[in-house]
N, C-alpha and C positions, 0 to 999 in steps of 0.2 A: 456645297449644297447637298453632295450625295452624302459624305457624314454627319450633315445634320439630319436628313432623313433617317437613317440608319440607327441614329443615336433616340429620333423620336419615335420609331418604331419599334425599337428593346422598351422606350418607355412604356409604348403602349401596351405590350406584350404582359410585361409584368403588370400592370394596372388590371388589364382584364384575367391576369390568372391571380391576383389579388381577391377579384371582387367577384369569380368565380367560384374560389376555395371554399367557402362555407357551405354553398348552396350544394357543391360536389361532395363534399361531405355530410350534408342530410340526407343524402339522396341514397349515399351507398353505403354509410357508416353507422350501423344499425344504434350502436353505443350515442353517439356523437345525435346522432336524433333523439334519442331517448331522452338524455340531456337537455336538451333545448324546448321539448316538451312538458318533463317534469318543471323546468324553470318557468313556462310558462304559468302554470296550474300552480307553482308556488305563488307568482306574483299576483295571479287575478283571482284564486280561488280562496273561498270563503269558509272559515273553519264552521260546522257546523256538533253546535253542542250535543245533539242527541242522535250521534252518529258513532257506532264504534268500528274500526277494521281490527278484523281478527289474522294472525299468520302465524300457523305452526311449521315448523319444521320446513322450512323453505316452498311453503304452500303443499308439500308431495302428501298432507294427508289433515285428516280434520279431526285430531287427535289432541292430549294431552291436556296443561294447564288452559290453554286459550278456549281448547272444546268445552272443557270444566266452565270455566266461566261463563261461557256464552250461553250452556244450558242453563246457571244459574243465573243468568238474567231474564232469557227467556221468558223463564217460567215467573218470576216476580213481576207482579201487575203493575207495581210503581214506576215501569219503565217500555208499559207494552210500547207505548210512541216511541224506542229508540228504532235507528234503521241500524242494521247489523253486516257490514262487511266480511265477507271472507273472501282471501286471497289463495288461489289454488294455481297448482302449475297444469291441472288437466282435468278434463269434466269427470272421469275418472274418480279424481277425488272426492267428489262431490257426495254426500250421505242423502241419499235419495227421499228420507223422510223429511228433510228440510227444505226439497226442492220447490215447492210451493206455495213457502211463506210467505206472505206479500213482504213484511218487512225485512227479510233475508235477503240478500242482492251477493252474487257468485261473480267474483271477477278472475281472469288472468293472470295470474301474475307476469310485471314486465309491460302488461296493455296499457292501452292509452286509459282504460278505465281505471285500471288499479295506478296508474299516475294521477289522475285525478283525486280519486279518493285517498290515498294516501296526505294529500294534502285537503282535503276537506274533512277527515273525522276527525272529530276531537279529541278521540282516544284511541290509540295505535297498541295493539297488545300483540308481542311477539314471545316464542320461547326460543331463538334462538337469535337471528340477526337480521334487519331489514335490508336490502342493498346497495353497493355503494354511494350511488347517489340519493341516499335518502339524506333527508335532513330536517330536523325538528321546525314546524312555523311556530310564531307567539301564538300562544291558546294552544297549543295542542299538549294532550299528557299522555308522552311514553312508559308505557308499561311494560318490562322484560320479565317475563317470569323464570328463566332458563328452563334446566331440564333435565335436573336432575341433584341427585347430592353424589359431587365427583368422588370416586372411587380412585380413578385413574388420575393424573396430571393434566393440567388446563393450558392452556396459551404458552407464555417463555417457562412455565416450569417443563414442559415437554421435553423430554429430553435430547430428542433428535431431529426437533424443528426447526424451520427457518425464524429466523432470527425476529421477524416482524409479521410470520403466519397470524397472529391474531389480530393483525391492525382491525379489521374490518369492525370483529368483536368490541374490541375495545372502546369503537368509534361509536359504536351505537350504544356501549355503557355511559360513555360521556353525553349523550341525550337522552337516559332514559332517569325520567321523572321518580316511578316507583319499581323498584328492586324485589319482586317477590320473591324468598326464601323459606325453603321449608326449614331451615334449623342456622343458627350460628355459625358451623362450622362451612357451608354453602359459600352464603355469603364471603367469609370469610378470603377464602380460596377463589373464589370468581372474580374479587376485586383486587389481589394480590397476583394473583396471575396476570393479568392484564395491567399490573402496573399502576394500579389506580386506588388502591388500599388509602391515600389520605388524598387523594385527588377528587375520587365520586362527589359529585354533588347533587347528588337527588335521594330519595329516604328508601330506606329499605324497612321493608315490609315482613318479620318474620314471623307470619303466622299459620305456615303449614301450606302445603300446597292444595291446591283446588282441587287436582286429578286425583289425589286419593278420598276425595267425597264420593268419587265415581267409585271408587272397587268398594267404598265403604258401605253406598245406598242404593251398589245397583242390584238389578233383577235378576237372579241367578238362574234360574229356571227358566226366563226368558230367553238371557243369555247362551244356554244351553242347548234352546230349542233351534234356537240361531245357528248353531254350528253344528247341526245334529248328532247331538254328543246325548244317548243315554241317560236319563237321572240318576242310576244306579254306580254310575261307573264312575271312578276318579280319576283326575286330572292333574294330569304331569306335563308343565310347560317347561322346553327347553327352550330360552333365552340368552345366545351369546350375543358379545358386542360385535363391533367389526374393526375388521384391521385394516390397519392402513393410513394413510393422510387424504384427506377433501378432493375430492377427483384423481386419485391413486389406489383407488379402495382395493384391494387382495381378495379374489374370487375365490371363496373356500363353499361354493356350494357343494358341489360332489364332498367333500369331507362331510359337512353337515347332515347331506343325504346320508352318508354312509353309518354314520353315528345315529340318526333317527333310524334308520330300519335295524338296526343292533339293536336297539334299547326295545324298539315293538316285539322283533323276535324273543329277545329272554326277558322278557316282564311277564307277569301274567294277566289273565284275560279282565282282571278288575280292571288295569287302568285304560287311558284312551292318554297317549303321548303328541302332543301340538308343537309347532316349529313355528317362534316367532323370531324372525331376524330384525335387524337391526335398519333401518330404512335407506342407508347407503348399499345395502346388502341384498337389499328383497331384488333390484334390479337385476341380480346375474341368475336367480331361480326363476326371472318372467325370460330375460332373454336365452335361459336352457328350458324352455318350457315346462318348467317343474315348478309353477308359481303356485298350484292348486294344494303342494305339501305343504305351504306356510299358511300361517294365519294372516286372513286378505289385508294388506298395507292398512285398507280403511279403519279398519277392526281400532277402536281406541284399546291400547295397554291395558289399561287402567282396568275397566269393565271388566276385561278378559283376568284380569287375578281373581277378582272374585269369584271365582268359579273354581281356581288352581286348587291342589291338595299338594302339591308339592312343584315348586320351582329348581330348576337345573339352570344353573348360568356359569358364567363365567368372570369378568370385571363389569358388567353393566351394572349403571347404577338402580336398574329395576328391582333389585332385592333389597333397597333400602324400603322404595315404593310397599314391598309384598312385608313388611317385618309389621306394620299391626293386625294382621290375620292369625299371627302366632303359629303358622303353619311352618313346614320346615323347610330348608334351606339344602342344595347341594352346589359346590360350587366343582364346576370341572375346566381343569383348564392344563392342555401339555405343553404350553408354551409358555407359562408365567416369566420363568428366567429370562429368555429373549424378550418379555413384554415388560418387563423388570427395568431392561437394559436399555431397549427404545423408546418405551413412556415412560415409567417411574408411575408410581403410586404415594397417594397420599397416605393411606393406611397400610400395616405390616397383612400382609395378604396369607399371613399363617394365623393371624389374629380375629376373624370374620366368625359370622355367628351361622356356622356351620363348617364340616368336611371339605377340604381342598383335597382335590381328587387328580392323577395326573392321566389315568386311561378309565376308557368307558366301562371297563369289568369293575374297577373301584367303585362307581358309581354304583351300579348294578350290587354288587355286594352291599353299599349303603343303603339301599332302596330296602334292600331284604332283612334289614335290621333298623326300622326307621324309630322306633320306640326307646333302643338305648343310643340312638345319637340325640332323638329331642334330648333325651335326660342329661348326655355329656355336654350337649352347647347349651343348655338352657339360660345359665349363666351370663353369659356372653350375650347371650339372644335378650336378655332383659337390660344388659348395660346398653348397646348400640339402641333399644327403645329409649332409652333414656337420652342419651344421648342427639340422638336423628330424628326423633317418631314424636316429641314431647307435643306438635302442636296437632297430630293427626288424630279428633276426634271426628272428622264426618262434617267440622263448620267452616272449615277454612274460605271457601264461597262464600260464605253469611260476613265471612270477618273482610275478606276482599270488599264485596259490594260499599257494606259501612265506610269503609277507609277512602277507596278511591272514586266512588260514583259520590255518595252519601255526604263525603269529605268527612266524616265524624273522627273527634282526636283518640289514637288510640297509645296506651303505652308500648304496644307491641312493634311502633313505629320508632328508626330514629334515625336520625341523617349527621352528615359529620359537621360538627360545629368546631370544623378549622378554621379562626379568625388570622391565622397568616396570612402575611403577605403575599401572595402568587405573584411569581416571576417564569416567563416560558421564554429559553433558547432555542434562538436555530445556533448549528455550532460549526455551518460550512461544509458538512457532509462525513466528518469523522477521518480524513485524508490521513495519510502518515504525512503530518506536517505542524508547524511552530503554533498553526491557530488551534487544532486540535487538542496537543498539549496543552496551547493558553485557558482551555476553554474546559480540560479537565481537572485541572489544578485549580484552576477558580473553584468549580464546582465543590473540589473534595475539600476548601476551605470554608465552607459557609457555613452560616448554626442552624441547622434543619428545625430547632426549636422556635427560632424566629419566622423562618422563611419557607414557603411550598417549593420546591423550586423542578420544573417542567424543560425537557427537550423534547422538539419537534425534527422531527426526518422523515426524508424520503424512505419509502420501503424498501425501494431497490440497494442490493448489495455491490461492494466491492473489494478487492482485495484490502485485508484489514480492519474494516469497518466493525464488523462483528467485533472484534476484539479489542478493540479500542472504546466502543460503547459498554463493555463491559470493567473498563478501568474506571467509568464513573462510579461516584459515589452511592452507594445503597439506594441512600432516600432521594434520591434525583426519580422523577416518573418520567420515561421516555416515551413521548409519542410517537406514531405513525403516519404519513400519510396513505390514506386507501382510496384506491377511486381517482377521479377527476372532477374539475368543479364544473359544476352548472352555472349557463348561460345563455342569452340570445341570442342571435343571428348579429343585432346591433354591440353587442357586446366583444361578439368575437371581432370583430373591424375596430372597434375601438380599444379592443387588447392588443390586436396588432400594430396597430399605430403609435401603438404605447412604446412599445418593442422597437419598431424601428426609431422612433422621434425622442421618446423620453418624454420627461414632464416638464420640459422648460419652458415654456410661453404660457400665457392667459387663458390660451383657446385651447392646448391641450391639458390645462387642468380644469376645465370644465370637461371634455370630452374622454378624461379617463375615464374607466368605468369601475369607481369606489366601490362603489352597491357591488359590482361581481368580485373584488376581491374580499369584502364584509363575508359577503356572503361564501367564499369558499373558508375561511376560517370560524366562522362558526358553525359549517357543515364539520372540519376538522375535531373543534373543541366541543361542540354540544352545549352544556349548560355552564362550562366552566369560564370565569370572566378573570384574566387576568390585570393584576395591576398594573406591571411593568412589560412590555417583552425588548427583546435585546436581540438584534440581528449582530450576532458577534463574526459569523463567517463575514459578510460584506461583500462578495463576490457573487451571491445569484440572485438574478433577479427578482425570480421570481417570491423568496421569501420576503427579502427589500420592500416588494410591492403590498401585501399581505400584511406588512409588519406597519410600513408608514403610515397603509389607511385602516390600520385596526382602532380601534374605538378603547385602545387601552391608556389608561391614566398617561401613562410617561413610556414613552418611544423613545431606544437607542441604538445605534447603529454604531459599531464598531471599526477604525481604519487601521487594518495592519500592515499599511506601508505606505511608502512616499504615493499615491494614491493616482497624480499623474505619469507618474514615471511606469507604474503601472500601466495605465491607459496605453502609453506610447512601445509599452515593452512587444519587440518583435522575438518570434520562435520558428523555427523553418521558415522564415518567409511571409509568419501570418501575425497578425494584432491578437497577441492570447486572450488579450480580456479585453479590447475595446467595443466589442459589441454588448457587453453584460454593463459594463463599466459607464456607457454612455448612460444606459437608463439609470444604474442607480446614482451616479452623482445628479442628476435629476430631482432625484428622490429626498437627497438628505437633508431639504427646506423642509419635510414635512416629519423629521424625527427632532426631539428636544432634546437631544445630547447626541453630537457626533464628537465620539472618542477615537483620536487618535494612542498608540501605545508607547508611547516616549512623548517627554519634554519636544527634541530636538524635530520627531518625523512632526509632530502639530502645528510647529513654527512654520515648516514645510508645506504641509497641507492648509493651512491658513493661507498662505500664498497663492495658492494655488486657484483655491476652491473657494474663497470668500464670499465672491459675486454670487455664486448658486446657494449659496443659503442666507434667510432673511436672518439678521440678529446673530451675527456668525461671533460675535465677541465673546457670549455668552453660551451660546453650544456647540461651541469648537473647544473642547476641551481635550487633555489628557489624562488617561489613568496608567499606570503600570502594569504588565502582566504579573499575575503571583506566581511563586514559582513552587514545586514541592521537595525541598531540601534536604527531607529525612529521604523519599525515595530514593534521592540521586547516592545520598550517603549509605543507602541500604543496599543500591545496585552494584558499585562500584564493586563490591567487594564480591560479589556472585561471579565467581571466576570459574568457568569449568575450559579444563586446556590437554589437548593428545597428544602422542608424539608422535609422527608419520617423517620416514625416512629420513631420520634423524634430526628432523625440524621439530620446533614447539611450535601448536599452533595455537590459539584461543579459539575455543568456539564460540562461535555466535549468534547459531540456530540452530535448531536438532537437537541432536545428543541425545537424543532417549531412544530407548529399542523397543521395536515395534515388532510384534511377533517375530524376532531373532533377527531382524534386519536393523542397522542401525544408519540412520543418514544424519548430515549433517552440513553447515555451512562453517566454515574458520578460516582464519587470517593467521598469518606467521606472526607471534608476539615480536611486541617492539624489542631488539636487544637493549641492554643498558648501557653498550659503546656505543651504538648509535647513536643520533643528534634526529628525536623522532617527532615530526610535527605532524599535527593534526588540523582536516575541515568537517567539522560536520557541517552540512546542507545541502538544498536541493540544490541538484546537476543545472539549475536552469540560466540564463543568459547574465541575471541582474546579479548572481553569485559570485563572478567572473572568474571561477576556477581557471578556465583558459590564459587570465593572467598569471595565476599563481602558478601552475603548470610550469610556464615560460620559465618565471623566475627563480624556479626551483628546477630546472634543467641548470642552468646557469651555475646558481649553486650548486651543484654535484657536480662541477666541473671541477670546483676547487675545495670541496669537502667530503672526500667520498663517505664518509657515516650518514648524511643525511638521506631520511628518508619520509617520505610523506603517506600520510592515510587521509584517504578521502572516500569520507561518509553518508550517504545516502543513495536517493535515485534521482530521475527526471529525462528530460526530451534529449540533454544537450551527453546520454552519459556516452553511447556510441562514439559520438563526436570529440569527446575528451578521454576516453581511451586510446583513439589514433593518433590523438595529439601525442600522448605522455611514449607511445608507440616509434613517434616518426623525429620525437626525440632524444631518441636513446635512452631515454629512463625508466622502461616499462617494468625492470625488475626492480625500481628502487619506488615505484608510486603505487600503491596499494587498493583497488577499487573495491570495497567489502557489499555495495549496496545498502539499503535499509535497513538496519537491524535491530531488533527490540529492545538490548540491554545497550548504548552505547557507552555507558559511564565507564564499565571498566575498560574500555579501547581508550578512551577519554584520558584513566587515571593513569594507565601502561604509558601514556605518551609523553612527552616532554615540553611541548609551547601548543597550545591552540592559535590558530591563525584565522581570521575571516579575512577574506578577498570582496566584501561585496560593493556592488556603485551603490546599492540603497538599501537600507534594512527597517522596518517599523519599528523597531528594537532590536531583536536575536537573540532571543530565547535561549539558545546553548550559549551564548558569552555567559553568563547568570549561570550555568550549569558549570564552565569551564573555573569560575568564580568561586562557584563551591566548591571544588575541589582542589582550589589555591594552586592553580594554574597558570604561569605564565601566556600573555595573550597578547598579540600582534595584529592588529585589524585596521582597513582604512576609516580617515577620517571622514565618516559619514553620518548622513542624522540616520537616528537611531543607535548608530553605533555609540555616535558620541557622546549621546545622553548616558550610555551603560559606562562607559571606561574612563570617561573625563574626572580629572582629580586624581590620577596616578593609580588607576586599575587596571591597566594595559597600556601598551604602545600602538598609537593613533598612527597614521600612516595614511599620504596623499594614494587616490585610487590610481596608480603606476607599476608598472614592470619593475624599475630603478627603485623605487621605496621600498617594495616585497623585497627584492634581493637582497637590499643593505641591512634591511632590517632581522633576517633570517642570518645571514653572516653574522650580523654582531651580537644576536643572539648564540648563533653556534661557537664563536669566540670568547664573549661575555655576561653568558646569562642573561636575563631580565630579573631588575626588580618586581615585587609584587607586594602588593598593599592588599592587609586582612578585610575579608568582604564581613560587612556584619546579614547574611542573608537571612537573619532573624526578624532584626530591625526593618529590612528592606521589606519581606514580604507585611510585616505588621504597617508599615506605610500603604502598600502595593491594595491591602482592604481596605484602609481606612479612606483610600481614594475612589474604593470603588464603592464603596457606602455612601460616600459621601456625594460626588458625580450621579451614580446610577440609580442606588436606594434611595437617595435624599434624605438618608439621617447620617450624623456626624459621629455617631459613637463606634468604634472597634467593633470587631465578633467576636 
């Protein structure tokens, strides 16, 4: 009686901190409320047509394109009835002459107001990026203007970013309706940077930016008076960018200061010198109290050139802004090299339509000779007009309103009329592993002229990842995840329930919550609608879920192994995947192709898994992994080897010197008296290296040449090094780890061996193949499907099998039968064309 108390009391315990959690997370999880708010205002709130939200520069100022705009609607009577949102981060921002427009409304950004309206106006105008949880409703039209024509490098062209620093950007490109561009090359680079060069789907607009109607039609003398600046005097604006990364900014204001009171000292008394920084930057001139030196945050750019007589910058893109004035240009900058190094530049930065200067005397000398440098760039200064400035005459406002409010057809518009097929992966996360490879080598076989083809990933890193994502195929568009998805209070319990139960019964596929996983995928994708997606990793949940109830043509999910035996596979003690594993075999009734990777693992998983999927005859299929054959034949042969106390060693990572220090990782080559076997795979339990271990102590009992390499990592490697330790073998078993080129360890070797209980295929048998490899593996599905027909030697999963079989290989060779891996991989698409594409012809 008292252990059922006990046992009803842990129940109760967790049930009330169940139904707890959420309510403790609105309470104190500022985020996690925010969320649940916006979702609110998404689901109840009404788009209203003549409503616009305006947001510059993350609300810190009421500047730029969107200012541009807004004035020119303003002032056009055809629209006095719109209501005009602005989004600010601080009343601060706020331009005081607008404070008492009735139709004007000033919201917070982050508030429950600007949640609301965000999802009530019908047209969202940003120039730089909404936040994470934004997400486009039906009826609403995003308009991005950005902010500038990049000088500098964008997103993954950066040169010393993280790897997924622009997801945020990206995401909001994928929702945004109209693309405003002042020139081709803009555009060009904002949508190649972010990976989305044949992905965008909404129209780009390239008809000049709006903010130069400002320096083009404003009040100069007004302006003037405003900053009380002299009519008489001329105006020299110094303009650098800022350095640094997104909340890492580099406090270079004391330099700045120091540089403006140099330049006031030796100029003469005609001019008047202004400090306009960069608005990550203005923050360390207010917190050193030296805010009063800059031109005020509020101050629009734009306005403020028309007044310039000469611009001093550096990389910002403001002197594209200032090139129809025809006024001149200095550019100063003593860091280019190292800015060179860390950003990269689109344009040759010795190429610009003025003087590159590296100290403030340079400057200064050019200031006092400003008549023969017009005449020496003039040249220049006329081609970048031509180039950059073609649409800035003073209308690009007139040309906006017609296009986007007006809707009138303009040819200045044009959107991509890619009728390809779109396909989006998840690809498992990028792991050094058999899916990752399967999932690259697919990729770099498709015909990009047929097909869009889209990865989606998490943002967060791990060792490898980067560098594996970069083995994809050029034309592959890699997405990001950014942010978290919105949801309800009722949502979140019914996410959890999902999580713990799966989607097996009646009553929890009513009670899933579709609509929130709909909806964090198309917060992900924006406007883009896939035909196909394909959960090729098969192991998280969470894309599983996302991917089954997406609203795409044809759903596939991918099985890369015995799929039970997975379920049941134990690691220290613990079920590795039967928690992920329970929900997605749940799941695979609601994908139209579950692919198994072999003939034999399908047979297997049919067995298994039939009951959980309706019509399992029919979407229980197999396709083949493709494999990349020229790589493996290209790698093989990249041999770099040292000789360290009088051993040869291969290397197999490093090897390059690094300011005079040279590191590296190598393995002692295989000798040719030896009798050298090899494992590539992971250290993990279903591999059963611990068999082969045994069996290859055994044999060096009575063969001293034999020697084994075993290739990779995983949980079990600790463990199988005290093995090979506590067998006397530790100097004849080679543990190399992970490493990038295996082919040549591969081609040095003499028999490949797999030890596994289960394989989905095995990928490296196919690679040992290529390289006309003897190969000794248990008879297992998977395996059997690669080797069956006299490709290797099959072998029961035993101690005694491994022995005999490594003996009579070290006595007698193995035969080996010619792989035709040309043929194979030309089947290997034509199954996945066939299965997955649903067309039957080759690529």
């Amino acid at each position: 009686m008292k252990e059922r108390l006990r046992t009803l009391n842990k129940i109760l315990k967790r049930r009330i901190k169940f139904i707890r959690q959420p309510v403790s997370n609105y309470v104190w999880n500022a985020n996690f409320r925010q969320r649940v708010k916006y979702t609110k205002y998404l689901n109840k709130s009404k788009v209203k047509k003549h409503m616009i939200l305006y947001e510059s520069y993350h609300g810190k100022n009421m500047t730029g394109n969107p200012y541009a705009i807004f004035k020119g609607i303003l002032k056009d009577p055809q629209f006095r009835h719109y209501h005009h949102i602005w989004a600010v981060e601080d009343e601060v921002n706020i331009l005081p002459i607008y404070k008492n427009y009735k139709n004007v409304t000033f919201v917070k950004r982050h508030s429950d107001d600007y949640l609301k309206y965000l999802t009530e106006a019908k047209y969202l105008i940003n120039n730089t990026s909404f936040p994470y949880y934004f997400q486009k409703k039906q009826g609403q039209i995003y308009i991005n203007t950005w902010h500038g024509t990049p000088l500098k490098t964008l997103g993954k062209d950066i040169k010393v970013a993280h790897f997924s620093d622009h997801k945020n950007i990206q995401r909001n490109l994928l929702h945004t309706d109209y693309l405003i561009s002042p020139n081709r090359f803009t555009a060009e680079k904002l949508l190649k940077s972010h990976d989305l060069s044949t992905l965008f789907n909404g129209k780009i607009a390239d008809i000049g930016y709006p903010r130069i109607d400002s320096m083009l039609t404003a009040d100069k003398n007004k302006i003037k008076k405003r900053l009380s600046i002299p009519s008489d005097k001329k105006v020299i604006l110094y303009a650098p960018t800022w350095r640094g990364k997104v909340n890492e900014e580099t406090d270079t204001s004391e330099k700045l200061l120091a540089e403006l009171t140099e330049l006031k000292k030796k100029l003469s008394d005609e001019y008047i010198v202004l400090l306009k920084t960069h608005y990550f930057a203005y923050k360390f001139f207010e917190n050193s109290g030296m805010a009063e030196i800059c031109i005020p945050e509020w101050m629009d750019t734009n306005e403020l050139l028309s007044i310039v007589d000469l611009l001093i910058t550096d990389y910002s893109s403001i002197f594209f802004d200032f090139l129809p004035t025809n006024k001149p240009i200095i550019f100063y900058a003593d860091d280019y090299e190292f800015y060179e190094k860390e950003r990269g530049f689109y344009l040759n930065i010795h190429e610009l339509p003025g003087p590159l200067c590296a100290s403030m005397d340079e400057v200064i000398e050019r200031i006092s000779r400003l008549s023969d440098m017009n005449e020496e760039y003039l040249p220049i200064y006329r081609q970048f007009l031509e180039t950059y400035c073609y649409h800035d005459d003073g209308k690009a406002t007139d040309r906006f309103i017609d296009i986007v409010l007006k809707e009138k057809d303009s040819e200045l518009v044009t959107y991509n009329q890619n009728k390809k097929k779109k396909i989006l992966l998840y690809c498992g996360g990028f792991y050094h592993n058999g899916i990752t490879m399967s999932a690259i080598n697919l990729m770099n076989s498709l015909d990009y002229s047929k097909y869009e083809i889209a990865v989606i990933e998490a943002a967060e890193t791990h060792e490898g990842k980067e560098d594996n994502i970069k083995k994809l195929h050029s034309n592959v568009n890699v997405l990001y995840r950014a942010g978290s998805w919105n949801m309800t209070i009722k949502e979140w319990y019914q996410h959890q329930l999902t999580m713990r139960r799966g989607v097996y019964t009646k009553a929890m596929r009513r009670h899933a919550p579709k609509k929130m996983y709909q909806r964090e995928l198309s917060r992900l994708l924006g406007n883009v609608e896939f035909d196909i997606v394909i959960d090729f990793g098969g192991y998280n949940p969470f894309w599983t879920l996302l991917f089954a109830f997406s609203k795409s043509k044809k759903k596939c999910i991918y099985l890369h192994n015995i799929m039970m035996k997975e379920y049941e596979k134990v690691i220290n003690g613990d079920f590795k995947h039967r928690k992920n594993l329970k929900v997605i075999i749940s799941l695979y009734r609601f994908f139209n192709k579950v692919i198994s990777v072999s003939e034999s693992a399908n047979v297997e998983n049919i067995k298994d898994l039939h009951t959980y999927i309706d019509n399992y005859e029919k979407k229980m299929v197999h396709v083949n992994n493709v494999i990349n054959y020229k790589n493996v034949l290209v790698k093989k042969v990249e041999k770099k080897t040292i000789q360290f106390e009088g051993h040869d060693y291969l290397i197999l990572s490093g090897g390059d010197a690094n300011q005079g220090v040279l590191a590296m990782k190598g393995v002692e080559i295989p000798k040719d008296e030896n009798i050298n076997f090899i494992n590539i795979a992971r250290l993990s339990p279903e591999k059963s290296q611990h068999l082969l271990i045994q069996a290859f102590a055994n044999i060096s009992k009575v063969e001293d040449r034999a020697r084994l390499y075993i290739v990779g990592e995983g949980p079990l490697e600790q463990e199988l090094k005290h093995l090979a330790q506590s067998l006397g073998i530790g100097s004849k078993v080679y543990f190399t780890g992970q490493i990038e080129n295996p082919y040549v360890l591969l081609n040095q070797c003499d028999c490949f061996i797999l030890s596994s209980e289960y394989e989905g295929q095995g990928l490296v048998l196919l690679e040992a193949l290529i390289l006309e490899k003897p190969i000794i593996a248990t008879n297992v599905p998977g395996i059997k499907s690669v080797l069956e027909g006299g490709y290797g030697q099959l072998i029961e999963h035993n101690i005694e099998e491994l022995q005999q079989a490594m003996l009579t290989f070290a006595s007698k060779g193995l035969e080996t039968k010619e792989f035709d891996y040309v043929g194979y991989n030309r089947k290997a698409i034509e199954m996945f064309m066939s299965e997955v594409v649903g067309e039957n012809n080759g690529i």
